[in-house]
C-alpha positions in Angstrom: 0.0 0.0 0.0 1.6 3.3 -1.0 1.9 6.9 1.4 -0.8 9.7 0.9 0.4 13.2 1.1 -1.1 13.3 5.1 1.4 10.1 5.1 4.6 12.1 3.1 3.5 15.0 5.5 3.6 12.9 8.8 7.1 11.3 7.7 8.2 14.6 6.7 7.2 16.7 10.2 9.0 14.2 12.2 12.4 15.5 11.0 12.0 19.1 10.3 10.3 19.2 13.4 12.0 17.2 15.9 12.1 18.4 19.3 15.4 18.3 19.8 17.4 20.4 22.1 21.0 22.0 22.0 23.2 24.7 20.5 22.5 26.2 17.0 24.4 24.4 15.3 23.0 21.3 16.6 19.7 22.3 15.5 20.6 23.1 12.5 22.0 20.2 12.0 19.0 18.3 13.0 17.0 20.1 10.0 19.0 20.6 7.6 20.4 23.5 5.3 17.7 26.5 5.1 17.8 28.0 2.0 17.8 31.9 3.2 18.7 34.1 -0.3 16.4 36.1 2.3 19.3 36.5 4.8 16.1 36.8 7.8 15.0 32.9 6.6 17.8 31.5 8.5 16.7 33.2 11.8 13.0 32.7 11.0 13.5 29.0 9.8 14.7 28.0 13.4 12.7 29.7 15.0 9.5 28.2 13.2 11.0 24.8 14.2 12.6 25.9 17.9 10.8 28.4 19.4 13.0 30.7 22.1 16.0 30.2 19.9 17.8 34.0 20.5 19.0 36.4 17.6 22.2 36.5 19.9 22.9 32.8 20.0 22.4 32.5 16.5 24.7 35.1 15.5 27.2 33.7 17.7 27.4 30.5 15.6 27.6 32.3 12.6 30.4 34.3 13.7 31.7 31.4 15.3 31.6 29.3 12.1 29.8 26.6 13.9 26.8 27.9 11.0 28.0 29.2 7.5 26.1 30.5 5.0 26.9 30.5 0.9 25.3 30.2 -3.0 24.6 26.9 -3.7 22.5 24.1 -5.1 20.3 25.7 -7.4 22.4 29.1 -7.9 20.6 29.8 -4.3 21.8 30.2 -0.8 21.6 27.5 2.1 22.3 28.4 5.8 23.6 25.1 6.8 26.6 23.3 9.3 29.6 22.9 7.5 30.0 19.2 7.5 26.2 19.6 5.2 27.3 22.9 3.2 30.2 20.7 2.2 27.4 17.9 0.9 25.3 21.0 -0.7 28.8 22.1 -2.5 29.0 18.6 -4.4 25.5 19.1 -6.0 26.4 22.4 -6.7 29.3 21.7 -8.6 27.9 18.6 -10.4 24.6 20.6 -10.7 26.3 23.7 -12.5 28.6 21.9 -14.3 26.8 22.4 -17.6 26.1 25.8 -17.2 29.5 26.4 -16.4 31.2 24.9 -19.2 28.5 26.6 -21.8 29.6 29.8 -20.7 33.4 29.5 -19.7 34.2 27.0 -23.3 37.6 26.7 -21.5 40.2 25.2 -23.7 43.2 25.2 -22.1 42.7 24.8 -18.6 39.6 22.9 -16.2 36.8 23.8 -14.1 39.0 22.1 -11.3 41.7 24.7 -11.9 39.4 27.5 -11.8 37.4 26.3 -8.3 41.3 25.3 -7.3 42.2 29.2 -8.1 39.5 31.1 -6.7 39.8 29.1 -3.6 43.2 30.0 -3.0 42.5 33.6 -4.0 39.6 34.0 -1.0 41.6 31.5 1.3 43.0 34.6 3.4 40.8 37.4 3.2 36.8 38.4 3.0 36.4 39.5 -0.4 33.9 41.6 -2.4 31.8 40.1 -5.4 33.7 42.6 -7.4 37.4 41.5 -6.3 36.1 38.2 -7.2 34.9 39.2 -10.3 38.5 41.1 -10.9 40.3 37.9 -10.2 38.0 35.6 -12.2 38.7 37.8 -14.9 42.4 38.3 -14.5 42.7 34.3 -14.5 40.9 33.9 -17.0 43.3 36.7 -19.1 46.0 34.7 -18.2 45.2 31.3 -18.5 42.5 31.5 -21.4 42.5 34.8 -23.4 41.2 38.3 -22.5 38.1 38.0 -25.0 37.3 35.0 -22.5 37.6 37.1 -19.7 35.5 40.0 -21.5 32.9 37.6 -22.5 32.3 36.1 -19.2 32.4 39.0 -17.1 30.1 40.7 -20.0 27.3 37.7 -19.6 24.4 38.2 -17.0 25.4 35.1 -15.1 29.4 35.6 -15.5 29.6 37.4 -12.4 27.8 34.4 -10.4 30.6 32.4 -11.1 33.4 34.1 -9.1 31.3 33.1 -5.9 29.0 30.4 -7.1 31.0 27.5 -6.8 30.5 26.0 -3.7 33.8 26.2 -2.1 32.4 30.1 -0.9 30.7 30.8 2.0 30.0 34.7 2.7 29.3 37.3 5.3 27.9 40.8 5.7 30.8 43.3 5.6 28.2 45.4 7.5 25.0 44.8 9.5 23.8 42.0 11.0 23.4 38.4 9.7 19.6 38.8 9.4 19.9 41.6 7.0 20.4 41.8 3.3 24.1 43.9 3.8 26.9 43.4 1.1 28.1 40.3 1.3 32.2 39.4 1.6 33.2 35.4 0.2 36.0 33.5 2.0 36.9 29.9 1.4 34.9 27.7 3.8 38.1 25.4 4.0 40.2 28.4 5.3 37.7 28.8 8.0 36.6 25.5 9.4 38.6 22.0 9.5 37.9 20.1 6.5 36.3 16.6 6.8 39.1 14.2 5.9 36.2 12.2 4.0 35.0 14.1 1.1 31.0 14.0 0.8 30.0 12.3 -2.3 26.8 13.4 -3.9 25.5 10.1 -2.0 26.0 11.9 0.9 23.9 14.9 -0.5 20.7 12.6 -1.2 21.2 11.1 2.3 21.1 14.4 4.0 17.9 15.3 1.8 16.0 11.9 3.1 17.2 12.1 6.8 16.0 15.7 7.3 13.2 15.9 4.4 11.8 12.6 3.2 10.6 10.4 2.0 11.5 11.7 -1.8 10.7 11.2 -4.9 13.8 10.8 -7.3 12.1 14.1 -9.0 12.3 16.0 -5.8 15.8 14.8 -5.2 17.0 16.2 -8.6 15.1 19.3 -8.2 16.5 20.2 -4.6 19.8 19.0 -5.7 19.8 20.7 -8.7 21.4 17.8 -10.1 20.2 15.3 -12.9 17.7 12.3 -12.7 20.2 10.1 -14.2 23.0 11.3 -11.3 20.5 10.9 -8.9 19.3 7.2 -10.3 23.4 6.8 -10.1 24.2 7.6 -6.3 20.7 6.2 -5.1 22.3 3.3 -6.6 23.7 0.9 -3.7 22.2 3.2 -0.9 20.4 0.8 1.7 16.6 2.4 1.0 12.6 1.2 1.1 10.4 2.3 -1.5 7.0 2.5 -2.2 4.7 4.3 -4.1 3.0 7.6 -3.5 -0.2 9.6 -4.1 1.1 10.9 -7.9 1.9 7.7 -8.7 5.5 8.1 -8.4 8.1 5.7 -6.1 9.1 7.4 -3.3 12.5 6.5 -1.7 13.1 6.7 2.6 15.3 5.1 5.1 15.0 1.7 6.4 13.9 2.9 9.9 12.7 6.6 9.8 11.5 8.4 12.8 7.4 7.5 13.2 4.9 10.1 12.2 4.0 13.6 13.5 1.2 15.0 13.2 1.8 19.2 13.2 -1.0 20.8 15.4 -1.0 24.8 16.0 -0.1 27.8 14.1 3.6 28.3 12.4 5.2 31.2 10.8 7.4 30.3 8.4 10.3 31.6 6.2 10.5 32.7 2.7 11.8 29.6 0.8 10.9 27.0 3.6 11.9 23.5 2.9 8.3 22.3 3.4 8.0 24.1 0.1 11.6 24.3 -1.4 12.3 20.7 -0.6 10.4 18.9 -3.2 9.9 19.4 -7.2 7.1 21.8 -7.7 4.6 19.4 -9.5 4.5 17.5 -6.3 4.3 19.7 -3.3 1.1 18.8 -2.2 2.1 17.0 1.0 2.2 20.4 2.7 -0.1 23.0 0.7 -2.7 22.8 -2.2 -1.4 23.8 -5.6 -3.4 26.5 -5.5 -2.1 28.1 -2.6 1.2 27.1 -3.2 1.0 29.5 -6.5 -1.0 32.5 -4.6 2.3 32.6 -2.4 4.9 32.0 -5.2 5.7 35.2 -7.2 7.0 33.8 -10.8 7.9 37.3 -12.2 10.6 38.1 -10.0 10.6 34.4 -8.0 10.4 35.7 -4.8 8.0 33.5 -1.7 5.6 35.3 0.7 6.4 34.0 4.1 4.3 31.2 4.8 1.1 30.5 7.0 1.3 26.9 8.5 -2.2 26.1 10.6 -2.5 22.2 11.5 0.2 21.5 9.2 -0.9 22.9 5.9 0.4 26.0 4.8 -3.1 28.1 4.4 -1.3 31.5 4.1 1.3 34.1 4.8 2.5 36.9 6.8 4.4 39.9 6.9 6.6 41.6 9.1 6.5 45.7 7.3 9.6 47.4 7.8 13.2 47.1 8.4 13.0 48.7 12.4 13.1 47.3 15.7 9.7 48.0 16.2 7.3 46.5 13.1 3.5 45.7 12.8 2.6 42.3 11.7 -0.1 41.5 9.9 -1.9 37.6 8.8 -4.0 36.8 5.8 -5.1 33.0 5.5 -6.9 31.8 2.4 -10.6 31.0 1.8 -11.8 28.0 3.1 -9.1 27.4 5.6 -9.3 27.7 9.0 -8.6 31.2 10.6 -5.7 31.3 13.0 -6.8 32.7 16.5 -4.7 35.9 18.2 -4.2 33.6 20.9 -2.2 30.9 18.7 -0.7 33.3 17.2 1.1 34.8 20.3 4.2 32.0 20.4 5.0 32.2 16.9 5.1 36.1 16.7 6.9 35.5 20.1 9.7 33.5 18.8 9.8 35.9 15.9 10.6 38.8 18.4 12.9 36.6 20.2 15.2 35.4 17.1 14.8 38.6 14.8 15.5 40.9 18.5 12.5 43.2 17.4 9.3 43.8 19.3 6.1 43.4 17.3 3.8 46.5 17.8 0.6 45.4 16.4 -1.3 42.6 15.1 -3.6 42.2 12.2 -5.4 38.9 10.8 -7.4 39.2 8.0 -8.5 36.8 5.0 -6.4 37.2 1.6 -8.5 38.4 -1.2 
């Protein structure tokens, strides 16, 4: 008998909500990466899953490196632990490969020597998107030609790939963690202990299943950015169940997966959250009806509204207006859904105070038209 989506959902809640306590780190690592091009969705994401988790504490492991942030899978940006950032920068660079050789049509030298280059360029120093571009540039002078160099640094996605390879992780050069601020790269290597075990893209689709599955071989590919036929490949020899699921397609998990949980209350999650992010979008259904799921997904300039989750469906969003200490909040939940109370929502705009340090000032609910 195959899973429903309440059954995918069940599976799925048990790990990216899963009661655990400790540092940040460790409860980061219990989730997973959190993909945060919003630099607030790593802040928000934890404190969705791990209410009374502190701005401070989290900007401690940041600075601390115990937490690192970079571009990755997808050409996006993951929050994640090192030891998993490391696993996202595999599927990065497998994932972009193509892309990468389209554009770069190197001749004389590799991809490997590139990566290899700006790695030991940023090993010392925080640099600036433009330094990196400057150096991507003046290797590519010198080891291609200087039309290479002109025509990558002329293309709309040339720039991306002095910073996009993985290997980066970056930092405001001013503000705080949670805010948008220009960002400085530095080679995660330089800055934490490497693993003497390289991760292997197998170790990519494992992280996916422990902290999001059970998975399609479509949602794997899409979150790893990485091809169905690599994917086939490194779930090859992996020690997995199957069975099928509600779209017909065979779903993968782990022999012994934690048991179901079912997700009572109100939520307020991030832009980008993995209950969204983490699977292909023709099957994201185990958290949110299609309809829904488009009302909050903006496809002219792919940005996410911040999702409502109410008895573990996403029936909404929310919104935090301004950029202050002190901000209004306001709620709008779909048609047909059930209405979050004032009272249920006083612990989730709580832990939003508490991990963003800003006090809420008002709060409005109100159906979205």
């Amino acid at each position: 008998m195959g899973h429903t989506w309440e059954d995918l959902a069940g599976l799925t809640a048990a790990r990216q909500f899963p009661g655990v306590d400790g540092d940040v780190a460790t409860l980061l690592a219990s989730i997973g990466p959190i993909q945060s091009q919003t630099a607030r969705s790593s802040f928000l994401g934890l404190a969705a899953r791990f209410p009374g988790v502190t701005h401070a504490a989290i900007t401690e492991a940041f600075e601390a490196n115990a937490i690192v942030r970079g571009s990755t899978i997808r050409g996006t940006v993951h929050t994640a632990t090192p030891s998993h950032f490391g696993c996202l920068g595999v599927a990065t660079r497998l994932g972009q490969r193509t892309l990468w050789q389209r554009l770069l049509r190197l001749e004389r030298t590799t991809l490997e020597d590139l990566w290899t280059a700006t790695e030991a360029y940023a090993a010392s120093q925080w640099c600036t998107p433009a330094e990196l571009a400057a150096h991507l540039g003046e290797w590519l002078t010198a080891h291609e030609s200087a039309a290479t160099a002109e025509r990558v640094l002329g293309a709309t996605t040339g720039r991306f790939l002095a910073f996009g390879n993985g290997g980066l992780v970056r930092r405001p050069l001013k503000g705080g963690w949670e805010g948008q601020g220009a960002p400085g790269y530095r080679t995660l290597a330089a800055l934490v202990e490497p693993s003497q075990e390289r991760p292997t893209l197998q170790d990519a689709i494992l992280l996916h299943l422990t902290r999001h599955g059970p998975a399609s071989r479509n949602d794997l590919a899409w979150w790893s950015g990485v091809g169905l036929r690599m994917v086939d490949e490194a779930l090859d020899g992996l020690d997995l169940v199957g069975t099928s699921g509600p779209d017909g397609r065979a779903y993968v998990d782990m022999a012994a997966p934690a048991p179901p949980r079912p997700l009572e209350g109100v939520r307020l999650l991030p832009e980008f959250d993995a209950l969204m992010c983490g699977y292909d979008p023709a099957a994201r259904d185990r958290f949110g009806d299609p309809e829904h799921l488009r009302q909050l997904w903006n496809t002219a300039n792919g940005m996410v509204l911040p999702p409502l989750l109410v008895d573990g469906r996403i029936t909404g969003w929310w919104r935090a207006t301004g950029s202050g200490r002190v901000r209004p909040l306001s709620v709008h939940w779909f048609a047909g859904t059930r209405r979050p109370s004032n009272s249920e929502l006083a612990g989730p705009v709580a832990a939003i105070e508490t991990a963003l340090d800003i006090t809420v000032s008002s709060l409005t609910v109100t159906r979205a038209t």
